[in-house]
C-alpha positions in Angstrom: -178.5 13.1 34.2 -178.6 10.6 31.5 -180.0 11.9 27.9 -183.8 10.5 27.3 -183.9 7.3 25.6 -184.2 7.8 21.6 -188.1 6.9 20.4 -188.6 5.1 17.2 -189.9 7.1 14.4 -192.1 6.6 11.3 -189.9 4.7 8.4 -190.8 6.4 5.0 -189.7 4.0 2.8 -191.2 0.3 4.0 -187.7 -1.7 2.7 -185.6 0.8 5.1 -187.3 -0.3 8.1 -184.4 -3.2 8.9 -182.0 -0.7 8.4 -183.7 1.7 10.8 -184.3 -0.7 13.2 -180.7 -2.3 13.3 -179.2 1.7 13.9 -182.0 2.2 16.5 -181.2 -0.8 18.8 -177.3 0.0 18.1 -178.0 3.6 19.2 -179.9 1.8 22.2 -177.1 -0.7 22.8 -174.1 1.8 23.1 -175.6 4.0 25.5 -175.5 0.5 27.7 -172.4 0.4 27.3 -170.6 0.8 30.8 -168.0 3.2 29.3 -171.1 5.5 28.3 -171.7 6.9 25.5 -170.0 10.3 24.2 -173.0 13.0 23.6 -171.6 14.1 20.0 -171.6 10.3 18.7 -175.3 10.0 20.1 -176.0 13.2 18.1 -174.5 11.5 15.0 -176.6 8.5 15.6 -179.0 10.3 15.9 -179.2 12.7 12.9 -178.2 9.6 10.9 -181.5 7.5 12.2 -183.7 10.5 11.2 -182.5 10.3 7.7 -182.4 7.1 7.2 -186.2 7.0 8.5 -186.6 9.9 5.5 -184.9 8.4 2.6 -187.0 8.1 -0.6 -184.1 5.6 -2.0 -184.0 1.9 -0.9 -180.8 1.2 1.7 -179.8 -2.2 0.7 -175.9 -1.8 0.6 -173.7 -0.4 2.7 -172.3 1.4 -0.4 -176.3 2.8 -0.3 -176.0 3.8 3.4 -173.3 5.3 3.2 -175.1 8.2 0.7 -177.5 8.8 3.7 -176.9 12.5 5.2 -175.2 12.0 8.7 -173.4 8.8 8.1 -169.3 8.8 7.9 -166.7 6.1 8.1 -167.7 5.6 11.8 -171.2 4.9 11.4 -170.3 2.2 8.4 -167.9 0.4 10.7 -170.6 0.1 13.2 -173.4 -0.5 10.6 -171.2 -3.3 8.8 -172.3 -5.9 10.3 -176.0 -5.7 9.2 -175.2 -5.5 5.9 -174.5 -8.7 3.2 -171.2 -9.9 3.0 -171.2 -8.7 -1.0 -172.0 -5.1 0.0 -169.6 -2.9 -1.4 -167.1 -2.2 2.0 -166.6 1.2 2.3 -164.8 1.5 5.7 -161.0 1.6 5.8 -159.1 -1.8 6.0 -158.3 -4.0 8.7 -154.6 -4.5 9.6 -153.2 -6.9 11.8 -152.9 -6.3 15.6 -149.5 -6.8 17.3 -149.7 -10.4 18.8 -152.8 -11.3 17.0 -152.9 -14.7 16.0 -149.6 -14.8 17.6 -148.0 -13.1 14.3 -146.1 -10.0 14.6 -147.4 -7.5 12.3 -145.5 -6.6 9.1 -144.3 -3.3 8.0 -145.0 -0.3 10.0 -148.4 0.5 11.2 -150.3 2.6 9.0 -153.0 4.4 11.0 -156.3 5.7 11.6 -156.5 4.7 15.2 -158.5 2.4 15.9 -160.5 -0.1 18.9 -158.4 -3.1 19.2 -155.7 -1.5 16.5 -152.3 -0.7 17.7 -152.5 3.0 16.7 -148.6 3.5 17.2 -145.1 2.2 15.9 -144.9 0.1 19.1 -146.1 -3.1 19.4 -149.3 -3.6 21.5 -149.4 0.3 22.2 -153.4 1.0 21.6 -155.4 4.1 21.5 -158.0 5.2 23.5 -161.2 4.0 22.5 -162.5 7.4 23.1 -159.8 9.0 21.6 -160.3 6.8 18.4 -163.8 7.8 18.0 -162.6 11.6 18.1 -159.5 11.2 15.3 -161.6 9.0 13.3 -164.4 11.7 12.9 -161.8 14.8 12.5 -160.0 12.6 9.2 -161.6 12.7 6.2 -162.7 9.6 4.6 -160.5 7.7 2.5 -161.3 6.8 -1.6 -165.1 5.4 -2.0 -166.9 7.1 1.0 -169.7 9.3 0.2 -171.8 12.1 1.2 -170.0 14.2 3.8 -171.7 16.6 5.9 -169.7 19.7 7.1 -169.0 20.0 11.0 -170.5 23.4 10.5 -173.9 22.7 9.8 -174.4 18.9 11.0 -174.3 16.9 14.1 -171.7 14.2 12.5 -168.2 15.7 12.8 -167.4 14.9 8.8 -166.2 17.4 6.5 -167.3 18.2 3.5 -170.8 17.9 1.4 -170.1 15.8 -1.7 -172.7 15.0 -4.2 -174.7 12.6 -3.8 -175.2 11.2 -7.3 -171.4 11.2 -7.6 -168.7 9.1 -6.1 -165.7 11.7 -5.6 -165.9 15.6 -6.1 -163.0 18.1 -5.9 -165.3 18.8 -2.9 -164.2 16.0 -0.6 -160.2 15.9 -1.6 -157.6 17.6 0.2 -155.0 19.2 -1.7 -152.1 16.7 -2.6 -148.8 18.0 -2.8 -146.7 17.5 -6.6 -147.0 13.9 -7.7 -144.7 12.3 -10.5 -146.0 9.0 -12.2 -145.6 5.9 -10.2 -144.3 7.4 -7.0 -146.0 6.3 -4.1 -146.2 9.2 -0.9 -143.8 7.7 1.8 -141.0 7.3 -1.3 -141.1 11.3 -2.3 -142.5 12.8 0.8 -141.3 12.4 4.8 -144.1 14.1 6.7 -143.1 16.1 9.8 -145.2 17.7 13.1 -144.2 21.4 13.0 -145.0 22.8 16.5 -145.2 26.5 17.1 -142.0 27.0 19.5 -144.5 29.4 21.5 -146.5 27.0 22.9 -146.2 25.7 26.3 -147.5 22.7 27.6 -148.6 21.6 31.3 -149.6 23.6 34.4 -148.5 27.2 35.4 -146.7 25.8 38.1 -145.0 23.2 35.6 -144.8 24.1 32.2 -143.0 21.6 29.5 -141.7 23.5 26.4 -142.4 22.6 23.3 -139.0 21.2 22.4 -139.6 18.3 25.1 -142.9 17.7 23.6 -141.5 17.4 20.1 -139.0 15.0 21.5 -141.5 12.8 23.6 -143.7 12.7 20.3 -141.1 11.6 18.4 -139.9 8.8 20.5 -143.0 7.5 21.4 -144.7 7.4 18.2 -141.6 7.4 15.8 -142.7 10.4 13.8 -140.8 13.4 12.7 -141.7 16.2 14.8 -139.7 20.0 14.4 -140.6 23.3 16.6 -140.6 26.6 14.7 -142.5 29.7 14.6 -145.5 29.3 12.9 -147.6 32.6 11.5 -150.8 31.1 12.4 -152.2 28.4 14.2 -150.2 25.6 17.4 -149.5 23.0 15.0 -149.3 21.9 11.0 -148.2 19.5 9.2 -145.8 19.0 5.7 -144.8 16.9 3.2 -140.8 17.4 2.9 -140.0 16.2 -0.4 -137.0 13.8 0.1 -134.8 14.4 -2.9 -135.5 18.5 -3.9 -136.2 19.1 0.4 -139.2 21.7 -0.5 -141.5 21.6 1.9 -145.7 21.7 1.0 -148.3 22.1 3.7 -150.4 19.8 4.0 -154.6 20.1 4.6 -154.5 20.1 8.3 -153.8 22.3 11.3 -154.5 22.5 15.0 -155.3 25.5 17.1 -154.6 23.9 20.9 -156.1 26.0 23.9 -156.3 24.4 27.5 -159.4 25.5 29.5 -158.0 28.4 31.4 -156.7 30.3 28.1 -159.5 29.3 26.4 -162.2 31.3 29.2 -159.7 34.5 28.8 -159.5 34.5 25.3 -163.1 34.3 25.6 -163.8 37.1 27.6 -161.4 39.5 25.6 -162.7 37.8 22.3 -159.0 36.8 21.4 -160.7 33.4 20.3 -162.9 35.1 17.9 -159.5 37.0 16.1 -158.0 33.4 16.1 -160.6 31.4 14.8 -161.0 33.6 11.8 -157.7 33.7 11.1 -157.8 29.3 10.6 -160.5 29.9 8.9 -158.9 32.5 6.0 -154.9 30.4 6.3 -155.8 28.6 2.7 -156.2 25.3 4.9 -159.1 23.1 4.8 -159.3 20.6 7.9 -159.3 22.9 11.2 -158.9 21.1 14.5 -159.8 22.8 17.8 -158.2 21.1 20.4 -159.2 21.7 23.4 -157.0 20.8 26.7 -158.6 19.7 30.2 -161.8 20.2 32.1 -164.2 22.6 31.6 -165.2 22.0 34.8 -162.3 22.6 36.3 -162.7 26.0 35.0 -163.7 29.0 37.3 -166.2 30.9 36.1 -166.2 29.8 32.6 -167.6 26.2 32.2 -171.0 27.5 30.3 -169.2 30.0 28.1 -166.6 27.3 27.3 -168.7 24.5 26.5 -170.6 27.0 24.5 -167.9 27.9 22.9 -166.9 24.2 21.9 -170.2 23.5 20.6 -171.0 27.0 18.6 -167.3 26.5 16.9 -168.1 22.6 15.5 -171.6 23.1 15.3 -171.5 26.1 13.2 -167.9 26.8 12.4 -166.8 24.2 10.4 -164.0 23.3 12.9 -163.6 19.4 14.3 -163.5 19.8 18.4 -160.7 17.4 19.8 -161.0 17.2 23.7 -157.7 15.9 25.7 -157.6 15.1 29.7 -154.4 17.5 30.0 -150.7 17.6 28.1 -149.6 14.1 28.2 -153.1 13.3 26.8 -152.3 16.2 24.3 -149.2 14.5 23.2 -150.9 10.9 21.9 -153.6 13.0 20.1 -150.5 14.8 18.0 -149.0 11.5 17.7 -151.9 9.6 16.6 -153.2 12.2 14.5 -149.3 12.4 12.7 -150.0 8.6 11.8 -154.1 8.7 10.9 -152.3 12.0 8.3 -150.0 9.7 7.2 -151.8 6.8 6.7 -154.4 9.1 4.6 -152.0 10.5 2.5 -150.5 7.4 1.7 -153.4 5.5 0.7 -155.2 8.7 -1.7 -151.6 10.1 -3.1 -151.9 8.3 -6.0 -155.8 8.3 -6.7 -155.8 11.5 -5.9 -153.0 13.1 -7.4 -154.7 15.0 -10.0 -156.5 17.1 -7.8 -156.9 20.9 -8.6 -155.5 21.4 -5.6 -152.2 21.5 -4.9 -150.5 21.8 -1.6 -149.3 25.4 -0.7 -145.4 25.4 0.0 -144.8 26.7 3.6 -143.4 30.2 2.4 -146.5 30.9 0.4 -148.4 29.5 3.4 -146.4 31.7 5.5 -147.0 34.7 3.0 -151.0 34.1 2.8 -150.8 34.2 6.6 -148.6 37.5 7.2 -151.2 39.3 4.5 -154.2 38.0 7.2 -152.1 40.0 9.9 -152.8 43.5 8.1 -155.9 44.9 9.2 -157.8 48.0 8.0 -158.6 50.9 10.4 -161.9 49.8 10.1 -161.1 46.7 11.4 -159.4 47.6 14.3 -161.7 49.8 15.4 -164.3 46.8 14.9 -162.0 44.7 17.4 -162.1 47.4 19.8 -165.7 48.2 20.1 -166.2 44.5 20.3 -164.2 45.0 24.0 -167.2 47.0 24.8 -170.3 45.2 27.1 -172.7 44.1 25.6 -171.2 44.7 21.9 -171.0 41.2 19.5 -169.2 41.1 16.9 -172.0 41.1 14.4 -173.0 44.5 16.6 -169.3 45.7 16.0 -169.5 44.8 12.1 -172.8 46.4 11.8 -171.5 50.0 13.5 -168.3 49.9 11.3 -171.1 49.6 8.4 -172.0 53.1 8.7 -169.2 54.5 10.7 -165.9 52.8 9.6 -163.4 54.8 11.7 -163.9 56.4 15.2 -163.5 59.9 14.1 -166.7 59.7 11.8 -168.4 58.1 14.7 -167.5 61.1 16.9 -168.9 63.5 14.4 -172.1 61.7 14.4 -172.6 62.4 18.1 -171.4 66.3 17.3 -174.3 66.8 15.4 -176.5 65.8 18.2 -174.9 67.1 20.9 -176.7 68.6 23.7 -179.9 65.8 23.5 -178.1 62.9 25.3 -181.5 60.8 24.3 -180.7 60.8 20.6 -177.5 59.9 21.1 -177.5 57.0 23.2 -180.1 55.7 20.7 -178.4 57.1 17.8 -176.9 53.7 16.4 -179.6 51.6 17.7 -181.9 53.5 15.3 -179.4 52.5 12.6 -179.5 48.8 12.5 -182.3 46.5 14.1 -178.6 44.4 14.7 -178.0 46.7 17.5 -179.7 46.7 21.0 -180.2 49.5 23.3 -177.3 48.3 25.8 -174.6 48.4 22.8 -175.8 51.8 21.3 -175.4 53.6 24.7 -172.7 51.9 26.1 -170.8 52.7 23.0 -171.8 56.3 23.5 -170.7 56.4 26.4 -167.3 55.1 25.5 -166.9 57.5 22.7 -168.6 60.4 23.8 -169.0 60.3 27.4 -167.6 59.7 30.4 -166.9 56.0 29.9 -167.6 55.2 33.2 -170.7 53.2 33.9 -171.0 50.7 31.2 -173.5 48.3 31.8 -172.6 44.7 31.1 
């Protein structure tokens, strides 16, 4: 069932009501489009409209719309058009198409894929459009762009909140690995795919290793791509330095799950473990790439595309979505170029960042340190295997019982009135219902039979 057509709402400012009314009937004129409409860019049309309609400030440049919450590089290529021709342009240049105007293009391709853009090193090779739309909104903006919103807390999949009164904060950069005077990125720094040599790609009945995808990358897309264990996360990405060969990590990694992994981890709350893990490596843009249908999925297409949602909605995580592993293997491959082609064009305007690129040991030492957990936080992970018991449940239990054995002794001194007991920790916290409280009882001082989900 189609979503209900947008209505028009009440423009605050009268001189914004041109502006409003060209992203309406855009908004209107995409949803007509016969490949549809995705529902996260509608959202982003969406939140963007409702801010425009709000803004106090006059919109008369692009340079202007582009300070309105909601709006990122994808919304000013669409929006560029309405604006005058002197408007500051704050979308990422045009480069010449293979065959266009029947000139080969010059020099390699440089990328952010894309409609109409050949995304890869071969000639005339183009990415999806719907793929575009996706790496486009998961890369952060290059030099000029303002206003960010976080994928945690808006509808536009953008990054960071910058201020809006400034034109770059530390905010909105990613850290930069060492830069010497006059060096431009490509002549001190070959960037490489490192894939975690764990991963397997493809069906159960056919699975591809991840040495065969590193190698299909590769060649396709002529990229460096290398397979090694990695402490955290599917896939990262670093700057080898070309001379001195140290490698720094650069801002981006990719945790990859295909639908049927992605319902189990789900039900044993593995994906919960992982996703704070990302969230604590020291690295700043965290992709969720998601593999297949959720459709597809027995039993687990609500909790998945729940799942998806809660962890770009309010996670901070961009959500990538592939058709399957050969899908999976352009997304790497154009995302290897758009990283690339970002890098390259901020290295130098961007270079004195406080931030500075982790090398991959101390990446890799950050990450081992995230592997040691407290007592307390083990026994967190394993009440949170008990029905009914969230993780904010678990965290609040551990808050007055932090080990098992002090739990216990709580129940000792009630023993004999079962009542009290099962309602012993949901008298603790308001967090805590009355299913969790005597389910965990039951686990710890019961029979542990009979836990109701």
């Amino acid at each position: 069932m189609a979503p209900p057509a947008p209505m028009q709402l009440k423009v605050r400012l009268p001189e914004n009501e041109e502006v409003a009314r060209a992203l309406h009937e855009k908004r209107l004129a995409m949803r007509e489009q016969p490949s549809g409409f995705k529902e996260h860019l509608d959202r982003t049309f969406g939140k963007a409209y409702h801010n425009v309609c709000a803004a106090t400030e006059p919109i008369r440049t692009l340079k202007d719309f582009s300070k309105i919450k909601g709006v990122g590089p994808w919304l000013i290529r669409c929006m560029k058009g309405f604006f005058a021709e002197s408007s500051q342009d704050l979308s990422p240049a045009k480069r010449n198409v293979a065959g266009e105007n029947g000139k080969k293009p010059r020099g390699p391709k440089r990328c952010v894929p894309k409609k109409k853009t050949a995304a890869s090193g071969s000639p005339g090779k183009e990415a999806p459009a719907n793929l575009n739309c996706q790496i486009a909104l998961s890369l952060p903006p290059c030099q000029g762009t303002l206003d960010l919103q976080s994928a945690g807390k808006m509808d536009s999949a953008e990054f960071n909140v910058l201020d809006k009164n400034s034109v770059l904060t530390d905010h909105s950069i990613l850290a930069m690995p060492p830069h010497q005077s006059n060096e431009e990125f490509l002549e001190a720094y070959e960037v490489v795919l490192i894939l975690d040599d764990r991963e397997n790609f493809g069906s159960r009945s056919r699975k591809v290793a991840s040495r065969k995808v590193a190698d299909n990358i590769c060649s396709q897309f002529n990229v460096s791509v290398e397979v090694k264990r990695l402490p955290v996360g599917d896939g990262i990405w670093i700057a080898r330095h070309r001379k001195f060969l140290t490698e720094y990590v650069l801002d981006f990694i990719v945790e990859r799950k295909n639908v049927a992994d992605l319902g189990s981890s789900i039900r044993d709350n593995r994906y919960k473990d992982q996703k704070s893990r990302l969230q604590n490596c020291g690295l700043r843009k965290l992709i969720y790439l998601v593999e297949g249908d959720p459709n597809t999925a027995n039993g687990s297409v609500a909790s998945i595309k729940t799942a998806c949602f809660t962890t770009e909605l309010f996670e901070g995580f961009d959500v990538l979505r592939t058709t399957g592993y050969t899908d999976t293997q352009r997304t790497y491959g154009y995302l290897t170029q758009s990283i690339i082609d970002y890098y390259s064009t901020n290295f130098c305007s961007l270079a004195k960042s406080d931030r500075i690129c982790p090398t991959y040991d101390e990446f890799e030492g950050n990450c081992r340190s995230l592997q040691k957990k407290t007592v307390s936080q083990i026994f967190a992970l394993q009440l949170m295997q008990v029905p009914q018991v969230t993780e904010k449940v678990a965290l609040a239990v551990i808050e007055f019982y932090p080990t098992l054995l002090s739990l216990a002794r709580a129940y000792s001194m009630l023993e004999g009135d079962i009542c009290s007991q099962e309602e012993m920790l949901k008298n603790k916290s308001k967090v805590i219902n009355a299913g969790a409280s005597r389910n965990i009882f039951k686990l710890v001082w019961g029979d542990g039979c009979n836990l109701q989900a």
